[in-house]
C-alpha positions as CSV (number, residue, x, y, z in Angstrom):
1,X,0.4,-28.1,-16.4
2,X,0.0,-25.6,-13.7
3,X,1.0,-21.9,-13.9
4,X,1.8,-20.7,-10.3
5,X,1.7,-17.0,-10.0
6,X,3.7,-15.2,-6.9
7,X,2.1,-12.1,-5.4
8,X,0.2,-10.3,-8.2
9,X,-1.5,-6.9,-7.8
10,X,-5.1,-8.0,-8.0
11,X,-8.5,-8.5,-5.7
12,X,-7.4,-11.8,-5.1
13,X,-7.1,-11.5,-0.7
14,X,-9.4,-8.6,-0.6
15,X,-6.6,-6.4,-2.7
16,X,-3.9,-7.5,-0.4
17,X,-0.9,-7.2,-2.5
18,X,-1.8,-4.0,-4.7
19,X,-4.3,-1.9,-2.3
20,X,-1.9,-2.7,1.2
21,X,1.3,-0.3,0.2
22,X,3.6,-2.2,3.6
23,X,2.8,-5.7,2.0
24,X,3.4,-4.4,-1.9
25,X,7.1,-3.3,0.1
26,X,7.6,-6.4,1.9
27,X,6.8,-8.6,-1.7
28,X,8.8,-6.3,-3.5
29,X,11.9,-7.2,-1.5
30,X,11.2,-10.6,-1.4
31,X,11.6,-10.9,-5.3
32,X,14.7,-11.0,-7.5
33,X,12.7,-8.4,-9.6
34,X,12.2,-6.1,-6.9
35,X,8.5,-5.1,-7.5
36,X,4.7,-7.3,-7.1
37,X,3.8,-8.5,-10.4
38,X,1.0,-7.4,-12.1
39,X,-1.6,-9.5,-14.2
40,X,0.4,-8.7,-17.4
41,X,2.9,-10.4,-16.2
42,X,0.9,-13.9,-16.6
43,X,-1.1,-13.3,-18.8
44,X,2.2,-14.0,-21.7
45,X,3.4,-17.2,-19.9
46,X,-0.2,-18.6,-19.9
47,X,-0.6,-17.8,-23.8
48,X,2.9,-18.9,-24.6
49,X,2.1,-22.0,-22.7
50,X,-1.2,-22.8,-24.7
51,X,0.8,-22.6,-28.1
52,X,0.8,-25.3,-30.4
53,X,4.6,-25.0,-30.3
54,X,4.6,-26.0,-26.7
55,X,2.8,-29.1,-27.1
56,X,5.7,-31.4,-25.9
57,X,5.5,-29.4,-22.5
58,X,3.8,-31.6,-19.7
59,X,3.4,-32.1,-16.6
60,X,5.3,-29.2,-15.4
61,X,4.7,-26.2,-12.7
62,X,5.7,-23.2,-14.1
63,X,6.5,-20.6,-11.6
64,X,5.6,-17.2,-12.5
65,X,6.9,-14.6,-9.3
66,X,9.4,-12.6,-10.3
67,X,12.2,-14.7,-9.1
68,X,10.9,-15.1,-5.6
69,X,12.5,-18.7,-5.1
70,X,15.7,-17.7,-6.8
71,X,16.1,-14.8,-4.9
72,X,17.8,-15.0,-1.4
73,X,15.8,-12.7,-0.1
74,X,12.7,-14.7,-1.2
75,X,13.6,-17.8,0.2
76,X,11.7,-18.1,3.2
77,X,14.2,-15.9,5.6
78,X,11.2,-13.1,5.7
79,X,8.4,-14.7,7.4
80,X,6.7,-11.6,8.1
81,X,5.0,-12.0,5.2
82,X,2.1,-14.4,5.4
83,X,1.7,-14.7,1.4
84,X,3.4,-18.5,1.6
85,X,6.9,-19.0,1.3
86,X,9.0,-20.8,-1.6
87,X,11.3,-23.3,-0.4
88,X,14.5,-22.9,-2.7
């Protein structure tokens, strides 16, 4: 199983995403949710995910961005934004 956070507010890219206010913007309109996640936003999935309850889940990637592939504005029509872009 893979967890596969979106742009989250942390060091990872030298602080890109939390410490760059333009790119936090651009994120934020790239996502259903309107807003950069933050790391308590994954942390949840990846404990739900490790529960015995969920022990018939396999072999998935579980997407964790705010609802930047379901979002039309997330879909790859702001390329702007060098963060990778989520076919739909």
């Amino acid at each position: 199983m893979v967890v596969a956070p979106g742009a989250i507010q942390t060091d990872f890219s030298g602080g890109m995403v939390r410490d760059n206010p333009e790119v936090n913007r651009q994120v934020a309109e790239m996502t259903a949710l309107g807003r950069a996640g933050v790391p308590d936003d994954v942390g949840p999935t990846i404990a739900a995910l490790l529960s015995h309850e969920n022990g018939w889940v396999n072999g998935q990637r579980i997407e964790v961005s705010g609802g930047a592939a379901l979002s039309a504005r997330g879909s790859c029509q702001n390329k702007r934004l060098s963060l990778g872009c989520h076919a739909a």
